[in-house]
C-alpha positions in Angstrom: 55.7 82.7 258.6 54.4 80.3 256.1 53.2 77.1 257.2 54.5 73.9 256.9 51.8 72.2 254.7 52.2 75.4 252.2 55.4 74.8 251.9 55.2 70.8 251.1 52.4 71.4 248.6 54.4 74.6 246.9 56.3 71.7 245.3 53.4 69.6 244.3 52.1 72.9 242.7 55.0 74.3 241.0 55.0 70.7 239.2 51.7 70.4 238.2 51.7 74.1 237.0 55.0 73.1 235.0 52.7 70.6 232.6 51.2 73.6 230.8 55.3 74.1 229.5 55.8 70.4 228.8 52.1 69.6 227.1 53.4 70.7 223.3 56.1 67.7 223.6 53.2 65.2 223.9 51.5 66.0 220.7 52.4 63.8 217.9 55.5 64.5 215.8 58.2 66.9 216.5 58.3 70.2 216.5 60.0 72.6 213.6 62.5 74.7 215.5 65.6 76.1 214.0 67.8 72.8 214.6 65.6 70.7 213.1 65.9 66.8 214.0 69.6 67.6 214.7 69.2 66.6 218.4 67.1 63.1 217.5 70.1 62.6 214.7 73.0 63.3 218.0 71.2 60.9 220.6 71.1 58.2 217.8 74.9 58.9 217.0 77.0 59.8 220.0 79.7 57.1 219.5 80.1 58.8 216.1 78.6 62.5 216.6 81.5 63.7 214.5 79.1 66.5 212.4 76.2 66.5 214.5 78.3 67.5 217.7 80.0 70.3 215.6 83.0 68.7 217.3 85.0 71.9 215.2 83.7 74.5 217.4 84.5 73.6 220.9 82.6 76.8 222.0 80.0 77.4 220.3 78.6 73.8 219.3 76.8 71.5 222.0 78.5 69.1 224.5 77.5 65.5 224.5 76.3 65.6 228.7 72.6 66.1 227.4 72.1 63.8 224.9 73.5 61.1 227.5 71.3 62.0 229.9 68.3 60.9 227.6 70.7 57.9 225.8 68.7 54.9 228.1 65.3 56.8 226.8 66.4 56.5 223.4 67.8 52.6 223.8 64.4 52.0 225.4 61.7 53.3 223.2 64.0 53.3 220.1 62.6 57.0 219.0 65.5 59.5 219.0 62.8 61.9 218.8 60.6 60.3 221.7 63.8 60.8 223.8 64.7 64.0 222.8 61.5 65.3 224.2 61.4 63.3 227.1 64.9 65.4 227.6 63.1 68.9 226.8 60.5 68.1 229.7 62.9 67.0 232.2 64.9 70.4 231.9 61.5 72.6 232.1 60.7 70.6 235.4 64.0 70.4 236.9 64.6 74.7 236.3 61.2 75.0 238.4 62.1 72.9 241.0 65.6 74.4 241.4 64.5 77.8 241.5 61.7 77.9 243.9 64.4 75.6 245.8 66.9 78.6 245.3 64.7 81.7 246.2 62.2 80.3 248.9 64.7 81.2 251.2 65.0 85.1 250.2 61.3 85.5 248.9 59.2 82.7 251.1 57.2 80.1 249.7 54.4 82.4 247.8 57.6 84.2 246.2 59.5 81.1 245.1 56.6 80.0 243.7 56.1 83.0 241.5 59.6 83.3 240.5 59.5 79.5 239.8 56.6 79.8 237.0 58.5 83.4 235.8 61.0 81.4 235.3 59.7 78.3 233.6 57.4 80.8 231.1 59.1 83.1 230.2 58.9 83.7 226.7 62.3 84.0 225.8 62.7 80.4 227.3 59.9 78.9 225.8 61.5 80.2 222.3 65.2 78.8 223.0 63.0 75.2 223.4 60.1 75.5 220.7 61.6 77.4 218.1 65.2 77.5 218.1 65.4 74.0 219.7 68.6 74.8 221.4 69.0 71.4 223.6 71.8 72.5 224.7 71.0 76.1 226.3 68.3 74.3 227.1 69.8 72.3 229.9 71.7 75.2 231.5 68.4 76.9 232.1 68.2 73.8 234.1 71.0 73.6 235.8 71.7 77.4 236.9 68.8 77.7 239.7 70.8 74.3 241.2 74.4 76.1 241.6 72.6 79.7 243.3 70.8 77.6 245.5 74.1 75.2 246.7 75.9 78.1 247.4 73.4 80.2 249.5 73.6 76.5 251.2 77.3 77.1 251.6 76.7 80.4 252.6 74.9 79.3 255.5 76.8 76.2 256.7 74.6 73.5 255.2 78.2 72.7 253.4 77.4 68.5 252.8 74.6 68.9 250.8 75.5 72.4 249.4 79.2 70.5 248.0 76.9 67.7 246.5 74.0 69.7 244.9 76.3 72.1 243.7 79.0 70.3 242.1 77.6 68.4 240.1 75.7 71.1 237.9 79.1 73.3 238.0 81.0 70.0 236.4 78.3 69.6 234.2 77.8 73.3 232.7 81.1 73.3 229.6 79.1 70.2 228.5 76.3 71.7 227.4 76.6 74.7 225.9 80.4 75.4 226.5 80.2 79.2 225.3 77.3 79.8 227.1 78.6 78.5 230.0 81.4 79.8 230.6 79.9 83.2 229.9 77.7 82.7 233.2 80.5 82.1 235.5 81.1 86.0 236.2 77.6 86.1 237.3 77.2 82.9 239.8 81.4 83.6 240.9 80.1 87.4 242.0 76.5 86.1 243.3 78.7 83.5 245.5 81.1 86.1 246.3 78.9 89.3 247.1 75.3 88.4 247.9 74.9 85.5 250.2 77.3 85.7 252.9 78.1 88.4 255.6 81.7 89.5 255.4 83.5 92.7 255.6 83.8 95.0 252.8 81.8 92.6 250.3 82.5 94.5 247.4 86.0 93.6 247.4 85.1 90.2 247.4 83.1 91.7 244.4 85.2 93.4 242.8 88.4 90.3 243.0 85.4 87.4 241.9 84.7 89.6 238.8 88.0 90.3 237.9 89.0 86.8 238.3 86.2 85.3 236.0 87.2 87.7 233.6 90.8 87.2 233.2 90.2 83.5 232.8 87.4 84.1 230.3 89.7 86.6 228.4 92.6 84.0 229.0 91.2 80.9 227.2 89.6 83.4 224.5 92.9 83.5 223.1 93.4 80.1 222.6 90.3 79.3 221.1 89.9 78.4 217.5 87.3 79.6 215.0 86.3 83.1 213.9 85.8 85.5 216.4 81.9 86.7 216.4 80.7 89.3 213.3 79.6 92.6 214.9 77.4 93.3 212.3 74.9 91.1 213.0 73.3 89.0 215.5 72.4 92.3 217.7 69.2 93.2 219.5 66.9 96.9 219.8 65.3 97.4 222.8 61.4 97.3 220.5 62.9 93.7 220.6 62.3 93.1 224.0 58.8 93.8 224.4 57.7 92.4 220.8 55.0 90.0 220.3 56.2 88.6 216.9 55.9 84.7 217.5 56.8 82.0 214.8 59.1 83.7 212.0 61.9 83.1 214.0 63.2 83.5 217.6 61.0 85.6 220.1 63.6 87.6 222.2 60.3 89.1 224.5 61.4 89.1 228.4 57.7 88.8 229.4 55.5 91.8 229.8 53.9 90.4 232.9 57.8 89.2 234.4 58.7 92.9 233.6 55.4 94.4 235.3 56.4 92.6 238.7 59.8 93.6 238.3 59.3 96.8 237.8 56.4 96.7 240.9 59.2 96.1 243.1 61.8 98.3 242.0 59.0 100.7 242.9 58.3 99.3 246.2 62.3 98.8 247.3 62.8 102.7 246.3 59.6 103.6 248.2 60.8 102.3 251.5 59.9 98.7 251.7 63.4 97.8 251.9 64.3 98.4 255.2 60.5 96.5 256.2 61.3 93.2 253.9 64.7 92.4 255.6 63.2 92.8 258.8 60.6 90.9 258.0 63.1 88.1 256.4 65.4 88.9 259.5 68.5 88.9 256.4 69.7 91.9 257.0 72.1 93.6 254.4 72.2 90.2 252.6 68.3 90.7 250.8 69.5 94.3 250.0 72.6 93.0 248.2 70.6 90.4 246.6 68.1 93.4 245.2 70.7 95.4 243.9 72.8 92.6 242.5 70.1 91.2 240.4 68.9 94.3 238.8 72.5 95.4 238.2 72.9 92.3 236.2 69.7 92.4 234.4 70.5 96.4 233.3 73.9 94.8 232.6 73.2 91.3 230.4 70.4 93.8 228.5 73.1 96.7 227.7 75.7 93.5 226.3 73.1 92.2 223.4 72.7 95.9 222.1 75.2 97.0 219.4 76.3 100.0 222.0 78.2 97.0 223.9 80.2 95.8 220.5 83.6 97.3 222.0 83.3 95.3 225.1 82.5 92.5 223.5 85.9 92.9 221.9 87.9 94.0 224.7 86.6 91.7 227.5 87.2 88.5 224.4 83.6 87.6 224.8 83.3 87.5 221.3 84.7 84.2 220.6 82.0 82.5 222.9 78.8 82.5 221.1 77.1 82.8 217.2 75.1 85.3 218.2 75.1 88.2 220.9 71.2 87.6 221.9 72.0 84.6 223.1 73.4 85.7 226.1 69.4 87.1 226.9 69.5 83.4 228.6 71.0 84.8 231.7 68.4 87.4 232.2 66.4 84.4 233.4 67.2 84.5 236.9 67.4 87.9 237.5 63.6 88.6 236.2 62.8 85.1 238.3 64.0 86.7 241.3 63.0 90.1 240.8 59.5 89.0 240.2 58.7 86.9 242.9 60.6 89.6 245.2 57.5 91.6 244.9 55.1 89.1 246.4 57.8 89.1 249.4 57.9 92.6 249.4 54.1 93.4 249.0 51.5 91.6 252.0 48.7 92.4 249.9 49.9 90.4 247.3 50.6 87.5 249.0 46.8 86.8 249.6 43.9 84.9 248.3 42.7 85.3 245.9 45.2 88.0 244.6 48.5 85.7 244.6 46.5 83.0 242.8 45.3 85.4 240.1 49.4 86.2 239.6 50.0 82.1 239.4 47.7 82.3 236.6 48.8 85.4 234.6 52.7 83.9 235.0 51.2 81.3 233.2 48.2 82.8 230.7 50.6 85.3 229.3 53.0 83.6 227.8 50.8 80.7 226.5 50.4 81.9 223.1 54.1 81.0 223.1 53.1 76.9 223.6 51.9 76.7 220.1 55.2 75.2 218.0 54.9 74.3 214.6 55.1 70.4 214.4 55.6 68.0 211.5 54.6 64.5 210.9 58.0 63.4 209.0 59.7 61.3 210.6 63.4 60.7 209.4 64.1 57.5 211.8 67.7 57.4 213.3 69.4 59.5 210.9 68.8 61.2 207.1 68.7 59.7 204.3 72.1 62.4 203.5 73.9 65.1 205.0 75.0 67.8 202.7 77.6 70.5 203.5 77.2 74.1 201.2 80.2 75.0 199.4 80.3 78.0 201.5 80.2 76.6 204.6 82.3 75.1 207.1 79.7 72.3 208.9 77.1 70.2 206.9 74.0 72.1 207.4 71.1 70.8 204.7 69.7 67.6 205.4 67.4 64.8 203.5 65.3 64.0 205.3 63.0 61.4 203.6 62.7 59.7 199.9 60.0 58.0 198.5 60.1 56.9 194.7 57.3 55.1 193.1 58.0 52.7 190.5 57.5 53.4 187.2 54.5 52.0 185.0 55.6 52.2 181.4 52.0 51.0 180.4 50.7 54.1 181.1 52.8 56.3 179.0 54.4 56.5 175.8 57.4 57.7 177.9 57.9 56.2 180.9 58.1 58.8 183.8 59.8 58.2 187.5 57.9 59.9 190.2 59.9 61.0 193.6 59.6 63.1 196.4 62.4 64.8 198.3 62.2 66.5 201.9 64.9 68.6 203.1 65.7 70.9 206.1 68.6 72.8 206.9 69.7 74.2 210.4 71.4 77.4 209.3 70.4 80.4 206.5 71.5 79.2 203.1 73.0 82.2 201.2 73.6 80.3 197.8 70.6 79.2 195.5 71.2 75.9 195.1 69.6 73.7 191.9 68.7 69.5 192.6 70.3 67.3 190.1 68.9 64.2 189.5 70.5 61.1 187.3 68.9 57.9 186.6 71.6 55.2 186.5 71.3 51.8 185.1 74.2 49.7 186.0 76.0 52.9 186.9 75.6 54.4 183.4 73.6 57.8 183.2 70.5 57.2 181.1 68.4 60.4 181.7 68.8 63.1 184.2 66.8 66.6 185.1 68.3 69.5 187.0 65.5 72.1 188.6 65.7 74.8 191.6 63.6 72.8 194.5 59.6 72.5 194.0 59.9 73.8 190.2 61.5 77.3 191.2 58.9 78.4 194.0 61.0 77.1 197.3 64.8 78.6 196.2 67.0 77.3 198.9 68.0 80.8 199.9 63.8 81.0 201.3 64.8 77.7 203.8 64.2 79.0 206.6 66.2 76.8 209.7 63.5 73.8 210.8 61.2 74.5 208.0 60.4 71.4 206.3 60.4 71.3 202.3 59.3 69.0 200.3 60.2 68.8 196.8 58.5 66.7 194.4 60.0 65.5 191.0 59.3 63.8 187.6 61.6 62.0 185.6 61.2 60.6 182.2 63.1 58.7 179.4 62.6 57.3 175.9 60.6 54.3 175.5 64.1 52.3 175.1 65.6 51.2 178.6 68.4 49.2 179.2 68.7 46.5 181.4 68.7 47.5 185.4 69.4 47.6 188.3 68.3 51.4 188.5 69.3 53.9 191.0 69.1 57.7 191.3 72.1 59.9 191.5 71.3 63.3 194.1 73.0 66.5 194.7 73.0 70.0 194.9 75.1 72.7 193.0 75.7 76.1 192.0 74.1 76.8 188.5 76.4 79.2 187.8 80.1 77.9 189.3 78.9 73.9 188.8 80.2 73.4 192.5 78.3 70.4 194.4 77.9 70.4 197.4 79.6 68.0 199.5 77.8 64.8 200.4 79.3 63.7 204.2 80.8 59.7 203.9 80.9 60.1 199.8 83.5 61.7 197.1 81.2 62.6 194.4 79.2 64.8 196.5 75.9 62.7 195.0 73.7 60.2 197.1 72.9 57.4 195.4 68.8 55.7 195.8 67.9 52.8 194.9 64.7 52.3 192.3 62.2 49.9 192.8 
């Protein structure tokens, strides 16, 4: 048995071995994933969130539980981004803490600490924070390990604090990411219903837990608005899962060295250190139904984001859930985290020094090439400069981030010229090339204008890649005759070839207006 003083300093360790996740947020400036400063732009705006909650899409838009959570930060420092950070590292510690809370019991300390650090690194994980910036998905990584380890406290009669840990992440989970969420409830209703608890014929239990989650994901399909998902697209290849690639978009890699120890004790489990583990963990059946449970559901969440699982995504109504079918790769988290530390419970050997320290460090060392985020040094403040929606879109996408004008000096030229720089960002692929028009205005009159694809034809918009900052520099000139000011600068987008703008949110002539110095 492990001692006492191990098992107090496992959490000390698991949260000291959590910084290596949450150093990137302390460097200066905010990182370039795919939503952009969307999440500092929501914390500032909640009373108002109308576009930046994607209030349209019940499903597959964010809830407003996260941003709340870090709303005091945000009042206190007054940096949306500051907060938003502060957010990021409270989910990466809290998802360690609740899993080595959830599978001490089944694995022992050495395991829960393993599966606590698979779970924190794996890459897949560190890509829905860094690069995608999915705040959302981010706090149900967080909240998951919190509801498996209130019900194996339910399971086992600790019912007053198993009621209180767990209800509260279960109320909380449609407020994050509601799609997502509700897509996990067929896994935790069968977990709660199968694995922990001794009772006759479990898989009936099973069977009726499943069947249940299913009609009442299928049920409120049907009633939800928006397009259903495209099957074309969106889809992962199993090359996918072991991949490398890191920084041209989303890394959907599961972790070689997570998939090693998995696969170390499928190995052990089928070469008879079944029967010697539950012993061991005097569980009986219960660590055996764990086992199998978990890699069912692995084999089974890997088999739904390949395009050979499009029909059930149609049947079962899980298709009107999420944007994309890899995103559901989130809830292979908890199967590898359990999987992986069951080896070290499986495996004596593995369980000493200095062997179980060198795994703590390769959990760790193998996914830190995936701690190296792109990060900017723009800083937008509270909200954009304007908020532009494509013609061919349903949700304002494209951001402007930041303008600075300098003011002209007419003794330096014949023809006075107006110097500006533009940054943009958008938070979704743009499929339309868009050309920036720019009017000067003198007392609302258009004196001279200039209409250019973004930095002189060499970014298009259809190159914007989601969380990629561009900035776009411009000239402006007029004859040496000017009227009278005030001056201001007239801003859009639109299609060269149909003259559609695109739409400016709070204004009519789909234009933002800047003032000249």
């Amino acid at each position: 048995m492990t001692s006492d003083p191990e098992a107090r300093w496992s959490w000390l360790l698991v949260i000291l071995l959590t910084v290596f996740a949450v150093a990137p947020l302390t460097y200066p400036g905010f990182f370039q994933g795919q939503s952009g400063f969307w999440p500092a732009f929501r914390v500032a705006h909640l009373g108002d969130a109308v576009y930046w909650a994607q209030a349209g899409d019940p499903m597959r838009g964010e809830g407003r539980l996260p941003y709340w959570l870090v709303w005091l930060l945000w009042r206190v420092s007054g940096n949306a981004m500051a907060a938003i950070k502060g957010g990021y590292a409270l989910t990466f510690l809290l998802g360690a803490l609740g899993t080595l809370a959830w599978t001490r019991r089944w694995l022992g300390v050495r395991g829960g600490v393993v599966s606590a650090l698979v779970y924190t690194y794996l890459p897949w994980h560190l890509s829905t924070v860094y690069e995608r910036g999915a705040y959302g998905e981010a706090w149900l990584w967080a909240l998951w390990p919190f509801i498996l380890w209130a019900v194996d406290g339910w399971a086992t009669g600790c019912q007053w604090w198993a009621i209180l840990v767990g209800l509260l992440p279960v109320v909380a989970l449609p407020w994050t990411q509601p799609g997502l969420a509700f897509l996990s409830l067929p896994m935790l209703a069968v977990y709660g219903a199968w694995v922990p608890v001794r009772r006759r014929r479990p898989w009936v239990w099973a069977g009726g837990a499943l069947f249940g989650s299913l009609v009442l994901l299928g049920g409120a399909a049907r009633w939800l608005p928006g397009p259903r998902l495209a099957m074309n697209a969106g889809w992962l290849y199993p090359y996918q899962l072991f991949s490398a690639a890191w920084g041209d978009g989303p890394s959907f890699q599961l972790g070689l060295a997570a998939v090693g120890l998995v696969l170390i004790t499928a190995i052990l489990w089928m070469r008879g250190g079944a029967a010697q583990t539950q012993r061991d963990a005097g569980q009986g059946s219960c660590l055996g139904r764990s086992f199998w449970f978990w890699l069912i559901g692995l084999l089974l969440v890997l088999f739904l984001v390949f395009p050979l699982s499009a029909p059930l995504w149609r049947i079962a109504g899980l298709d009107a859930f999420l944007t994309d079918p890899w995103q559901l790769l989130a809830l292979a988290g908890l199967p590898l985290a359990f999987l992986a530390g069951m080896a070290v419970r499986m495996e004596e050997w593995f369980r000493t020094s200095p062997v179980w320290e060198g795994i703590v460090a390769l959990m760790v060392l193998s996914s830190y090439p995936y701690l190296a985020p792109r990060f900017t040094q723009v800083e937008p403040g509270p909200e954009p400069v304007a908020l532009f929606q494509p013609v061919h879109s349903s949700a304002a996408s494209i951001a402007l981030l930041t303008k600075e004008v300098q003011p002209p000096d007419a003794s330096l030229a014949i023809t006075p010229t107006l110097t500006f720089t533009l940054t943009w960002q958008t938070v979704e692929p743009i499929p339309d090339d868009y050309t920036v028009f720019v009017h000067l205005l003198a007392n609302g009159e258009k004196i001279a204008q200039a209409d250019r694809r973004p930095c002189h034809g060499e970014c298009p918009t259809q190159s914007w890649r989601p969380g990629e900052i561009i900035v776009d520099r411009h000239q402006l000139g007029w004859g040496p005759e000017m009227p009278a000011g005030p001056y201001q600068l007239a801003i859009g987008l639109y299609l060269l070839d149909s003259g559609q703008r695109a739409r400016v949110v709070g204004r009519q002539e789909g234009a933002v207006l800047l003032d000249v110095p």
